[in-house]
PDB file as gemmi writes it, atoms N, CA and C in Angstrom:
CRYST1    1.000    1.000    1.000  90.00  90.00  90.00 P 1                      
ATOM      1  N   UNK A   1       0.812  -1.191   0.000  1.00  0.00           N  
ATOM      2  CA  UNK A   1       0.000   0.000   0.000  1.00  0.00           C  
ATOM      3  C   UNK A   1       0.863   1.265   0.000  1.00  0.00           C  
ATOM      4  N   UNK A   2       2.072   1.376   1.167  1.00  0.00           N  
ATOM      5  CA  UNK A   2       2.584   2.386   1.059  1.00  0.00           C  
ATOM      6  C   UNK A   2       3.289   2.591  -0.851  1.00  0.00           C  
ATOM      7  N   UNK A   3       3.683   1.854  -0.973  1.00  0.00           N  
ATOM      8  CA  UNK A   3       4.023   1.622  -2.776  1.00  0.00           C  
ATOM      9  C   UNK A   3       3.449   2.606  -3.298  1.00  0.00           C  
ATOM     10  N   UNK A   4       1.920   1.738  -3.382  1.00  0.00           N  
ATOM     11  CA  UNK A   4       0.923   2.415  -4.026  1.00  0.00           C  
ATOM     12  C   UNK A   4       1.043   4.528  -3.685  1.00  0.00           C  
ATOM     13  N   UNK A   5       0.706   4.580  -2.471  1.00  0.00           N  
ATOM     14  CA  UNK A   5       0.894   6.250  -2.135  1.00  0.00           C  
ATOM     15  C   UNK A   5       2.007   6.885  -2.353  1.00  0.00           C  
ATOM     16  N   UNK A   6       3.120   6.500  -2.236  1.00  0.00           N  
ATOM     17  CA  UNK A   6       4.500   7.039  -3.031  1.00  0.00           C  
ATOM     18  C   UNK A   6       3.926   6.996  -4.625  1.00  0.00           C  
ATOM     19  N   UNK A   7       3.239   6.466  -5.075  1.00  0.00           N  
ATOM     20  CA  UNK A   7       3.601   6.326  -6.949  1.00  0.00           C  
ATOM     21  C   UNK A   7       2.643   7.847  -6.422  1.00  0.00           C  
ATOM     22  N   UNK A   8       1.279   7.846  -6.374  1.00  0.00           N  
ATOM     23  CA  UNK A   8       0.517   8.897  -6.207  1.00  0.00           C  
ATOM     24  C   UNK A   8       0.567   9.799  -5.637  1.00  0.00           C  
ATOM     25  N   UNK A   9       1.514  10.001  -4.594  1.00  0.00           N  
ATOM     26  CA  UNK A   9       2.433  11.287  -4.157  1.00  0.00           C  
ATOM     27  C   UNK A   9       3.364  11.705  -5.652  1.00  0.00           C  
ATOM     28  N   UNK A  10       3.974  10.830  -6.146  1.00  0.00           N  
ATOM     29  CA  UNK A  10       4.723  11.607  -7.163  1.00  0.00           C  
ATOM     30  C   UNK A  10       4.288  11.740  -8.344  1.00  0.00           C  
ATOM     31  N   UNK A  11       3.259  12.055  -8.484  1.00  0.00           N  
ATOM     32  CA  UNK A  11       2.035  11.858  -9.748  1.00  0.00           C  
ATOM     33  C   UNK A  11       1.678  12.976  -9.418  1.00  0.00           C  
ATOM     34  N   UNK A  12       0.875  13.442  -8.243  1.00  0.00           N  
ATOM     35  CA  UNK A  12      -0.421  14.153  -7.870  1.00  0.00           C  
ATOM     36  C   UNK A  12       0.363  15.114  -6.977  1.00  0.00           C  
ATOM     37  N   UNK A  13       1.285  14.996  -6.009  1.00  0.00           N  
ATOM     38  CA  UNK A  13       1.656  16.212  -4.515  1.00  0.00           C  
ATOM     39  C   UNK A  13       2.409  17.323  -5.219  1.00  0.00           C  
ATOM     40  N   UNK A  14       3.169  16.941  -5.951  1.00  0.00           N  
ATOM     41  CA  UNK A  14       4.837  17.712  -6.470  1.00  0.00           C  
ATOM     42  C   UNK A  14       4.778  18.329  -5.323  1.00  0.00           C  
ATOM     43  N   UNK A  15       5.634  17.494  -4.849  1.00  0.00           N  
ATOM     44  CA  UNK A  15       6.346  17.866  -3.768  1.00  0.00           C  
ATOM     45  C   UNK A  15       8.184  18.191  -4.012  1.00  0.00           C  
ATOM     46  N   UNK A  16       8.680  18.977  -3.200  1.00  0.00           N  
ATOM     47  CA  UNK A  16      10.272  19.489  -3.709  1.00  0.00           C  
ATOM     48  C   UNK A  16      11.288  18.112  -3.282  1.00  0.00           C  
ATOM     49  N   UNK A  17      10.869  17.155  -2.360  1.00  0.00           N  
ATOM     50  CA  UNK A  17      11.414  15.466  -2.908  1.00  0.00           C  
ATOM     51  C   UNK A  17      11.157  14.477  -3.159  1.00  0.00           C  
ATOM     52  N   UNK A  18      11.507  13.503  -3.540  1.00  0.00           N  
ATOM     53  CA  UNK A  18      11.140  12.451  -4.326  1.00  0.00           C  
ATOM     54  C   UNK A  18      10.418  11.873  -3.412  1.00  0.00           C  
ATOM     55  N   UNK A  19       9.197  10.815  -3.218  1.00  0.00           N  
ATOM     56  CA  UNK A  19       8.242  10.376  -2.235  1.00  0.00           C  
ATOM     57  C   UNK A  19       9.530   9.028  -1.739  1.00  0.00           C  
ATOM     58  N   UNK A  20      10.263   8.856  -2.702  1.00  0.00           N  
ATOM     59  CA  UNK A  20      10.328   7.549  -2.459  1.00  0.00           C  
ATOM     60  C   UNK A  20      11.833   8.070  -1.596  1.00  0.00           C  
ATOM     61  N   UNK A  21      12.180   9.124  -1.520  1.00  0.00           N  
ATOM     62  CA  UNK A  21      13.438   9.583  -0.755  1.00  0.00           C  
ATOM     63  C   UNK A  21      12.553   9.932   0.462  1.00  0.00           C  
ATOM     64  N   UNK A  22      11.489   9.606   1.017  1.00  0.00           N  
ATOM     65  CA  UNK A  22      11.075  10.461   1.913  1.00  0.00           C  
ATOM     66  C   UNK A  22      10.607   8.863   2.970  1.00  0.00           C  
ATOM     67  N   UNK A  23      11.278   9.330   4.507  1.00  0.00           N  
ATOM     68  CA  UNK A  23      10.700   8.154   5.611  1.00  0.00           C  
ATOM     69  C   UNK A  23       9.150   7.909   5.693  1.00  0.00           C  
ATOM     70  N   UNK A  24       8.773   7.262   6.145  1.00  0.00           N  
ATOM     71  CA  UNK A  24       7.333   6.838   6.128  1.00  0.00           C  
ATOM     72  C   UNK A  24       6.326   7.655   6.832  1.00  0.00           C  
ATOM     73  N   UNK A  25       7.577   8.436   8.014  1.00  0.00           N  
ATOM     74  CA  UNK A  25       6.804   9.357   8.895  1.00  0.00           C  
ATOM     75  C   UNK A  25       7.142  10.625   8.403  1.00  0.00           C  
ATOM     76  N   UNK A  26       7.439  10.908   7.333  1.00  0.00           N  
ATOM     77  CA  UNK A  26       8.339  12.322   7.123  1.00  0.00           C  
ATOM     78  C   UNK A  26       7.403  13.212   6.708  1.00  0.00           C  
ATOM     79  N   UNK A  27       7.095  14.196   7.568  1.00  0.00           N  
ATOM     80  CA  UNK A  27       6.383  15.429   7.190  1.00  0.00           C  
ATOM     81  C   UNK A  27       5.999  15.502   5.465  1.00  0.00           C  
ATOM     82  N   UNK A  28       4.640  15.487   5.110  1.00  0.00           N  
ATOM     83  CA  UNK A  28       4.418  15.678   3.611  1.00  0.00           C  
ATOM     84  C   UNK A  28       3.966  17.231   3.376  1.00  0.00           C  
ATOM     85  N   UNK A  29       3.822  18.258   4.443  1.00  0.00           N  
ATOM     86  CA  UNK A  29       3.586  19.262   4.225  1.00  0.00           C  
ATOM     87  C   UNK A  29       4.861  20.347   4.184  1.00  0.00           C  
ATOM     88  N   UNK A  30       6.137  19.549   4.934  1.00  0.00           N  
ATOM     89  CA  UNK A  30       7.535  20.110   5.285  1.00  0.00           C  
ATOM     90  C   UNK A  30       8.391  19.521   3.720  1.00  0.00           C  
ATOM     91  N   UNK A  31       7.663  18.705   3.344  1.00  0.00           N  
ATOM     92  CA  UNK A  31       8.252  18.504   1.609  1.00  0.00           C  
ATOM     93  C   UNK A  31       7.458  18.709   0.640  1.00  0.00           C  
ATOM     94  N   UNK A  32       6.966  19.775   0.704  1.00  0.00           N  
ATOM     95  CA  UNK A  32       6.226  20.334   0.060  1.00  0.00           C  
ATOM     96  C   UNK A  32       4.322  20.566  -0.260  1.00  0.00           C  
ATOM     97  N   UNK A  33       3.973  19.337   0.169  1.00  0.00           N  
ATOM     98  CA  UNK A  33       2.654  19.600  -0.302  1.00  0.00           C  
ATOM     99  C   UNK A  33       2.003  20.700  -0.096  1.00  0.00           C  
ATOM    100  N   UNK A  34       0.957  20.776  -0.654  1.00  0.00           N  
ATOM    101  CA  UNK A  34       0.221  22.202  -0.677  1.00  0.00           C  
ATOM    102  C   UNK A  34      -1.143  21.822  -0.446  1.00  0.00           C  
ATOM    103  N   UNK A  35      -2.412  22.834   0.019  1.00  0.00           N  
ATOM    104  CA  UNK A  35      -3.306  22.632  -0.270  1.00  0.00           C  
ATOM    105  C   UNK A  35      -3.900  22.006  -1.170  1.00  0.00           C  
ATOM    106  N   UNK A  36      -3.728  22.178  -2.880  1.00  0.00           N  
ATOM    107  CA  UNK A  36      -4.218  21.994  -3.660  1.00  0.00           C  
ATOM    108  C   UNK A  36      -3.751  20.352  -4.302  1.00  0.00           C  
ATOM    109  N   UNK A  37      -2.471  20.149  -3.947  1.00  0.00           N  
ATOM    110  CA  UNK A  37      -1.770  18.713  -3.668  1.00  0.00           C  
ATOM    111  C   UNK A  37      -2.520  17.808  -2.965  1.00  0.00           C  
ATOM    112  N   UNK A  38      -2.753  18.547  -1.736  1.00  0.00           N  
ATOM    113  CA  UNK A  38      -3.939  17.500  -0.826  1.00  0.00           C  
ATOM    114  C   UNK A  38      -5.087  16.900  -1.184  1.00  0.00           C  
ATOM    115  N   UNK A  39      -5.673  18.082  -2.123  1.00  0.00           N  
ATOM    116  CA  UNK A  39      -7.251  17.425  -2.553  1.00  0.00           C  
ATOM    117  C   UNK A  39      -6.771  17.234  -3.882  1.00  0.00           C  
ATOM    118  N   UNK A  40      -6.095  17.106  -4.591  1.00  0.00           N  
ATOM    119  CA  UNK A  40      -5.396  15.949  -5.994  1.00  0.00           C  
ATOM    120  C   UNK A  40      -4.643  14.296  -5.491  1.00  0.00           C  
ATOM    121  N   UNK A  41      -4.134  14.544  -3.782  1.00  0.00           N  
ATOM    122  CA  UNK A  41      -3.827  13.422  -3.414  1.00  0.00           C  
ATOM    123  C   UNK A  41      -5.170  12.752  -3.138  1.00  0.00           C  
ATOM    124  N   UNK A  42      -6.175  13.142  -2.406  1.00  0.00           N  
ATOM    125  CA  UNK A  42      -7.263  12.682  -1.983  1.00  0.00           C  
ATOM    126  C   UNK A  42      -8.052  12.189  -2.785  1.00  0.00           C  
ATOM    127  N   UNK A  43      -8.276  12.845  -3.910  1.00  0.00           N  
ATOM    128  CA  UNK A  43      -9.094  12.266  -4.798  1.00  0.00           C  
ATOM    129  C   UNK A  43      -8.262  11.032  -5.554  1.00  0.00           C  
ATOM    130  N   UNK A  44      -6.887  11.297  -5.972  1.00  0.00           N  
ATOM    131  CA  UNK A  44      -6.337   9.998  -6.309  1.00  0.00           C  
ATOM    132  C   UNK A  44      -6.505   8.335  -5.452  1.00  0.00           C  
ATOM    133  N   UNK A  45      -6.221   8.952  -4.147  1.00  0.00           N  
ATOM    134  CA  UNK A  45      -6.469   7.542  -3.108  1.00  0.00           C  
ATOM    135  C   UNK A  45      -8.090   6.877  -3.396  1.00  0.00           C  
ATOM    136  N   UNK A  46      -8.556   7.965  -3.348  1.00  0.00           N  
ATOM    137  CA  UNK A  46     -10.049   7.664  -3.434  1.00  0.00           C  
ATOM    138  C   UNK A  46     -10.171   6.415  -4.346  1.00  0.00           C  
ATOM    139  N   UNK A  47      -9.940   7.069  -5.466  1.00  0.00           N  
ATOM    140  CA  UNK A  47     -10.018   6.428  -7.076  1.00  0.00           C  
ATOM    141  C   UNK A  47      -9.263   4.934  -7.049  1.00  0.00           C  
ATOM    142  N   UNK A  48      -8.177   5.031  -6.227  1.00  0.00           N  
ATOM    143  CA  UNK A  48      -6.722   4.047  -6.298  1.00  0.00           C  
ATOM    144  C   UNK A  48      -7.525   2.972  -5.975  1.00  0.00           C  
ATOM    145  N   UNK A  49      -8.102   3.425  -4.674  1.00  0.00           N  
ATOM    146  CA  UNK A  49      -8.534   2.338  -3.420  1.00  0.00           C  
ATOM    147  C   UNK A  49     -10.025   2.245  -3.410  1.00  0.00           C  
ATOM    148  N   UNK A  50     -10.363   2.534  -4.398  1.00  0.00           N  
ATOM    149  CA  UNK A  50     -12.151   2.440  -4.190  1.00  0.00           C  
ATOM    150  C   UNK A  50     -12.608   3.029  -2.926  1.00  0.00           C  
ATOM    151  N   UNK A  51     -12.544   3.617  -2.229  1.00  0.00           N  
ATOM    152  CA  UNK A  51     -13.227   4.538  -0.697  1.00  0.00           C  
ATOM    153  C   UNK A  51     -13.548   5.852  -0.801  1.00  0.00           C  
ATOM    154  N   UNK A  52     -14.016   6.175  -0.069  1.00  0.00           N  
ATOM    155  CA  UNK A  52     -14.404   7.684   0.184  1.00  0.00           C  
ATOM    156  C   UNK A  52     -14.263   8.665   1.355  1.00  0.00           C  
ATOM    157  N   UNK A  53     -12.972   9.342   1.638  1.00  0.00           N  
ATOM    158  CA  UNK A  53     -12.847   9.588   2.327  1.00  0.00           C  
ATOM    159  C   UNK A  53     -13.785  10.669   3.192  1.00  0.00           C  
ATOM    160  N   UNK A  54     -13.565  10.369   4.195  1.00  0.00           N  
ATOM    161  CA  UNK A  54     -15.370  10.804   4.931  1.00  0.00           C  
ATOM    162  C   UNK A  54     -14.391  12.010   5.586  1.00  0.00           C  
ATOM    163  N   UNK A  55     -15.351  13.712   5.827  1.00  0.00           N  
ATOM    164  CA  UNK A  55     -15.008  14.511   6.751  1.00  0.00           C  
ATOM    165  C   UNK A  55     -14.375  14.652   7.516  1.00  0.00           C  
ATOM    166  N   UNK A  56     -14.528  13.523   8.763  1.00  0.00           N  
ATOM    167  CA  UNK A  56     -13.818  13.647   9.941  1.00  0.00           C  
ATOM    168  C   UNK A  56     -12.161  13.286   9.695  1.00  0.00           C  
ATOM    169  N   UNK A  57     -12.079  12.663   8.372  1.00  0.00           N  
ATOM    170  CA  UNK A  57     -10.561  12.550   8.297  1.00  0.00           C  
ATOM    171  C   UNK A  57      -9.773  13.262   7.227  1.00  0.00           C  
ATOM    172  N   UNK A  58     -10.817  14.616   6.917  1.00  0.00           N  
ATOM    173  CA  UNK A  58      -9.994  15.480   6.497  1.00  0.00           C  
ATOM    174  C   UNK A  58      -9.260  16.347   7.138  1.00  0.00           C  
ATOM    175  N   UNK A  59      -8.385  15.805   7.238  1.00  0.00           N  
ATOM    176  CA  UNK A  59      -7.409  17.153   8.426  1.00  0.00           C  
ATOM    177  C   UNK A  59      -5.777  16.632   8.008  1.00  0.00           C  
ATOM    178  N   UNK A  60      -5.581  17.963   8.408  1.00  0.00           N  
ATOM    179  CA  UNK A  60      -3.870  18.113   8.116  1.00  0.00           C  
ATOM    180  C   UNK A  60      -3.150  17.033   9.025  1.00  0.00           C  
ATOM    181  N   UNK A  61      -3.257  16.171   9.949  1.00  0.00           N  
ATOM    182  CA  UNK A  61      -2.576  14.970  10.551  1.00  0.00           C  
ATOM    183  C   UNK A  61      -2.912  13.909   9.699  1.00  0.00           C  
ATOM    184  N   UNK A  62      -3.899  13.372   8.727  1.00  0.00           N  
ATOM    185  CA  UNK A  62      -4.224  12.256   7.994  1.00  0.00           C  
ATOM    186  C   UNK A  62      -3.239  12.598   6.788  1.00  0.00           C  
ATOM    187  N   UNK A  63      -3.179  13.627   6.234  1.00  0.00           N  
ATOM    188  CA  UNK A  63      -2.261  14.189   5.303  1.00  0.00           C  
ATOM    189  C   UNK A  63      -0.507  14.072   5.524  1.00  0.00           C  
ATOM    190  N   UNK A  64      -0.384  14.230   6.768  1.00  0.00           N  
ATOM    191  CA  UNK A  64       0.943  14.838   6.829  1.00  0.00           C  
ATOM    192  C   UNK A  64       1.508  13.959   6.488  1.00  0.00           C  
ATOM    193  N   UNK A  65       1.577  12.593   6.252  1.00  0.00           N  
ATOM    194  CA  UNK A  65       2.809  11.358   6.538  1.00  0.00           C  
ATOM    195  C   UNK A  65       2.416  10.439   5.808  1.00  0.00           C  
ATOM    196  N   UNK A  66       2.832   9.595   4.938  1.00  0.00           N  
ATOM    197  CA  UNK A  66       2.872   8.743   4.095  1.00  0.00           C  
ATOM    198  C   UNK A  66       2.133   7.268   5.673  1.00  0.00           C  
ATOM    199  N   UNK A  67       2.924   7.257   6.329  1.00  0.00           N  
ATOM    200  CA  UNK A  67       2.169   6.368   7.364  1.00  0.00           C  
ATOM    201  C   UNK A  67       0.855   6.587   7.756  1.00  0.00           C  
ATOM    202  N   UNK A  68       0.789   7.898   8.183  1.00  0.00           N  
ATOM    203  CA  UNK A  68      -0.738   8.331   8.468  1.00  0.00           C  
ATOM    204  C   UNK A  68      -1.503   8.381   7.081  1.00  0.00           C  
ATOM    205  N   UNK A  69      -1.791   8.402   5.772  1.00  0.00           N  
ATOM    206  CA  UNK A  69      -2.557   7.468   5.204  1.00  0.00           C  
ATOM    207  C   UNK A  69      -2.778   6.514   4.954  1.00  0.00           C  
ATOM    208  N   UNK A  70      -2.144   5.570   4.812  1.00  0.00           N  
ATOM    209  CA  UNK A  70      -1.582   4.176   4.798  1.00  0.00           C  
ATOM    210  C   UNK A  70      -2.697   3.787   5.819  1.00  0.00           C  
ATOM    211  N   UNK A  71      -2.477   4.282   6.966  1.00  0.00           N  
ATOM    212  CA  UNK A  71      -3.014   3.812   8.411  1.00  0.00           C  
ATOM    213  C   UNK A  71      -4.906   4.059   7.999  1.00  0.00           C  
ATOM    214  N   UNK A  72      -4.931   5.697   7.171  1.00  0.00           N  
ATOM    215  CA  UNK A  72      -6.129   5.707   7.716  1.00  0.00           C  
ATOM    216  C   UNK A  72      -7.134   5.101   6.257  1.00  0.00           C  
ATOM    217  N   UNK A  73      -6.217   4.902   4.694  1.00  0.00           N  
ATOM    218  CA  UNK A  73      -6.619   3.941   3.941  1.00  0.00           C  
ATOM    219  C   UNK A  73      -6.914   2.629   4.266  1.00  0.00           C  
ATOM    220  N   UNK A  74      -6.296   2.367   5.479  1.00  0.00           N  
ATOM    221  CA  UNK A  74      -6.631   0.603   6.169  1.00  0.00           C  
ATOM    222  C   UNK A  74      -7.544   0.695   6.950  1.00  0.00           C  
ATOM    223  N   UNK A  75      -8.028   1.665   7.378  1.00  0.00           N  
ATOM    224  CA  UNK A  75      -9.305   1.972   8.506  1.00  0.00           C  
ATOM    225  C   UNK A  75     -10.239   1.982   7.636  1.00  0.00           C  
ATOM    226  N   UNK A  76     -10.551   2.607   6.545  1.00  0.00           N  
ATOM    227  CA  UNK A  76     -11.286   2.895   5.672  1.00  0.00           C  
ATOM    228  C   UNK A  76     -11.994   1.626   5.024  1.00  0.00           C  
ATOM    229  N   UNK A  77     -10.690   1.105   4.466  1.00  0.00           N  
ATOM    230  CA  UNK A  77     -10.878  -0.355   3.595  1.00  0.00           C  
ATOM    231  C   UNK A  77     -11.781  -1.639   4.939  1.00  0.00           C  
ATOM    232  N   UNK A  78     -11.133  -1.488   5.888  1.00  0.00           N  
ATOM    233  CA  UNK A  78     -11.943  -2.535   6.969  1.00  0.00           C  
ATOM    234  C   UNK A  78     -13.296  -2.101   7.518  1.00  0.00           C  
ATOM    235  N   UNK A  79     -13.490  -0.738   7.139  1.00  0.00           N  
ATOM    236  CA  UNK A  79     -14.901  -0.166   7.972  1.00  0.00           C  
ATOM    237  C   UNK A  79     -16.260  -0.861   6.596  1.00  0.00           C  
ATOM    238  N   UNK A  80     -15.616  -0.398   5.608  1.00  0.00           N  
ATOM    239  CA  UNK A  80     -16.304  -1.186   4.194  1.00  0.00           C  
ATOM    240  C   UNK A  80     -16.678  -2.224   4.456  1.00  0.00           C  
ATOM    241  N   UNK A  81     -16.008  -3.066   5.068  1.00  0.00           N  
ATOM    242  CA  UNK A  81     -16.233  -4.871   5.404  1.00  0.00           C  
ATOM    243  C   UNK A  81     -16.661  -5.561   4.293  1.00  0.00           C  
ATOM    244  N   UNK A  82     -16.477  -4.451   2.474  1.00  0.00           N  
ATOM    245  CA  UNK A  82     -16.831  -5.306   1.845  1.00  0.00           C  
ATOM    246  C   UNK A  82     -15.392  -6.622   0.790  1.00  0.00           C  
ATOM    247  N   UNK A  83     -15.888  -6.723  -0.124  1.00  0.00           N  
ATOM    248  CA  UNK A  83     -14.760  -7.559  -0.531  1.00  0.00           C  
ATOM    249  C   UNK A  83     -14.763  -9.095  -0.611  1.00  0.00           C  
ATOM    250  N   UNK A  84     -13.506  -9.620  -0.988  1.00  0.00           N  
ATOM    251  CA  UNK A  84     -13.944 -11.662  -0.417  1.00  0.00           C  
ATOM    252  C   UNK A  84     -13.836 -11.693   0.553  1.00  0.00           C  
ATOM    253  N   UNK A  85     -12.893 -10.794   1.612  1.00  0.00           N  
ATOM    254  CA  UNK A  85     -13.334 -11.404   2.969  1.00  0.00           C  
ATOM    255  C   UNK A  85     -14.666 -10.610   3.800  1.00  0.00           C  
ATOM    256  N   UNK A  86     -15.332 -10.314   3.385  1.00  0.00           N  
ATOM    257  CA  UNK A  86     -16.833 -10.050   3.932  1.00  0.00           C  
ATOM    258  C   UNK A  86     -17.324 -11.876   4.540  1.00  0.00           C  
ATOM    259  N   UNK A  87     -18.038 -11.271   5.682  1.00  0.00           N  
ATOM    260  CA  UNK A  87     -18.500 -12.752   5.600  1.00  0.00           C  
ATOM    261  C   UNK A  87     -19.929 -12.743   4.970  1.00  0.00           C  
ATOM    262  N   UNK A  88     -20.359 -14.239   4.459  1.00  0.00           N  
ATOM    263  CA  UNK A  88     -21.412 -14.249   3.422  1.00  0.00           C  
ATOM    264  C   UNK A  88     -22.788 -13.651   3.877  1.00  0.00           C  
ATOM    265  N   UNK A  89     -23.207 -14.006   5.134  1.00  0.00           N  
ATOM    266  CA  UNK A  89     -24.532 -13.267   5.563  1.00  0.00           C  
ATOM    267  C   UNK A  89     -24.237 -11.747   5.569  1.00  0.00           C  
ATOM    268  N   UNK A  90     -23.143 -11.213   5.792  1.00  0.00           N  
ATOM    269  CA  UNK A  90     -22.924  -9.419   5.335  1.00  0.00           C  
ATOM    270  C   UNK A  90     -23.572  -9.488   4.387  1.00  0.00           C  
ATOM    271  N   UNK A  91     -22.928 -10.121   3.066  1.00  0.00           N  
ATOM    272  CA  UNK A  91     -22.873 -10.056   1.673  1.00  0.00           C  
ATOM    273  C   UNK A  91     -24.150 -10.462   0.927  1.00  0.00           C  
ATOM    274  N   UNK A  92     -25.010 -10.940   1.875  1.00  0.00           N  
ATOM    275  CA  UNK A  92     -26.253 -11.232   1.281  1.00  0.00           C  
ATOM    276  C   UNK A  92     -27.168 -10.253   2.421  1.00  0.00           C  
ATOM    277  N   UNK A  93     -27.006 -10.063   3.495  1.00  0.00           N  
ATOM    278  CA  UNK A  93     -28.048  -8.833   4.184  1.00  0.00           C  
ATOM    279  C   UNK A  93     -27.876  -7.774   3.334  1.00  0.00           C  
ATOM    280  N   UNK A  94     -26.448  -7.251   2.790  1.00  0.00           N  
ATOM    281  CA  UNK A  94     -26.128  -6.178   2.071  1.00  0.00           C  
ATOM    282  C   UNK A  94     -27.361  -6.271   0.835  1.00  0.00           C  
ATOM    283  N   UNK A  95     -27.542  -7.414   0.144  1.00  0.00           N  
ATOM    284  CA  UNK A  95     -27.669  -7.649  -0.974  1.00  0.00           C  
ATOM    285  C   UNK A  95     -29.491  -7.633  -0.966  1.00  0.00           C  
ATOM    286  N   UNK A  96     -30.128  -7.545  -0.055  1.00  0.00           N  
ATOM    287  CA  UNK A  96     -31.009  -7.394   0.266  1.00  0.00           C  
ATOM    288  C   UNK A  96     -31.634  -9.172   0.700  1.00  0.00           C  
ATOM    289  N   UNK A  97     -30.937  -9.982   0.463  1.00  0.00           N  
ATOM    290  CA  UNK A  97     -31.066 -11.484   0.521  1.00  0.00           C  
ATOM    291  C   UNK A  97     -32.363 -12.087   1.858  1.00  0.00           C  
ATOM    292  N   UNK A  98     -31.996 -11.314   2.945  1.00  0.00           N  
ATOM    293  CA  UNK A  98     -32.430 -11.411   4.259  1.00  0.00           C  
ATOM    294  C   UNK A  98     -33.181 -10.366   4.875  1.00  0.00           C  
ATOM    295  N   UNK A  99     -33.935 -11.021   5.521  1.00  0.00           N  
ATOM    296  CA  UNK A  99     -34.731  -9.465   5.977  1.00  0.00           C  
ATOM    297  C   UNK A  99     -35.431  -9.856   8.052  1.00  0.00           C  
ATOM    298  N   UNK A 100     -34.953  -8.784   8.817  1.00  0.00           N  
ATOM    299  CA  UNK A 100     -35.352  -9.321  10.478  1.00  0.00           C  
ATOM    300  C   UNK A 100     -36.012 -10.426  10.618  1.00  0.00           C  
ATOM    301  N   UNK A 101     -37.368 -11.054   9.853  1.00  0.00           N  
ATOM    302  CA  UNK A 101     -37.964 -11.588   9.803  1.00  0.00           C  
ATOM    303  C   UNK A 101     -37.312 -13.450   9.594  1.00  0.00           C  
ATOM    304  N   UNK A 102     -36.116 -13.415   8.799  1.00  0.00           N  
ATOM    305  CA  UNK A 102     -35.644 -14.543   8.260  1.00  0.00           C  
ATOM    306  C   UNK A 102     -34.781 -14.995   9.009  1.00  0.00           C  
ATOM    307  N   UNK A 103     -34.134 -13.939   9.670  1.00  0.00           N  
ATOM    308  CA  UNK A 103     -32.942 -14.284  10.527  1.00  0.00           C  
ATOM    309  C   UNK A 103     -33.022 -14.939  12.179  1.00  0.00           C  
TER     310      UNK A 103                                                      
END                                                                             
């Protein structure tokens, strides 16, 4: 995953160093990003990772660090619970399959 956000840091942030010269915790606003970097990074993850990043984790600490998205793209991806590892009654309550009555 982190992979993945380094390619799209150096696609989308232009930032003044290379993502892939940069530690996992290394300030992304102290190497440049910008406002407008942020919501071109955001919408890229979005797109990358199929999610949507919700309000409460728009803030300059989810941004700052290649770790702190990583972290909060994995929060994201598990809150979904969807996927193959969904378990099957998710995947069929989701699906409308079941209803209070059946269960």
């Amino acid at each position: 995953m982190k992979t993945v956000l380094r390619r799209i840091l150096s696609e989308w942030a232009r930032l003044d160093v290379p993502p892939d010269m940069l530690a996992d915790d290394a300030d992304l606003y102290a190497a440049g990003l910008s406002a407008i970097g942020t919501v071109q990074l955001m919408l890229s993850i979005e797109d990358e990772f199929d999610i949507e990043i919700p309000n409460r984790m728009l803030t300059r600490d989810v941004f700052s660090s290649i770790e702190s998205l990583a972290a909060a793209v994995t929060e994201l991806q598990g809150a979904r619970g969807g996927g193959m590892n969904a378990p099957l009654i998710q995947v069929a309550a989701a699906a409308g399959a079941f209803s209070p009555d059946t269960l």
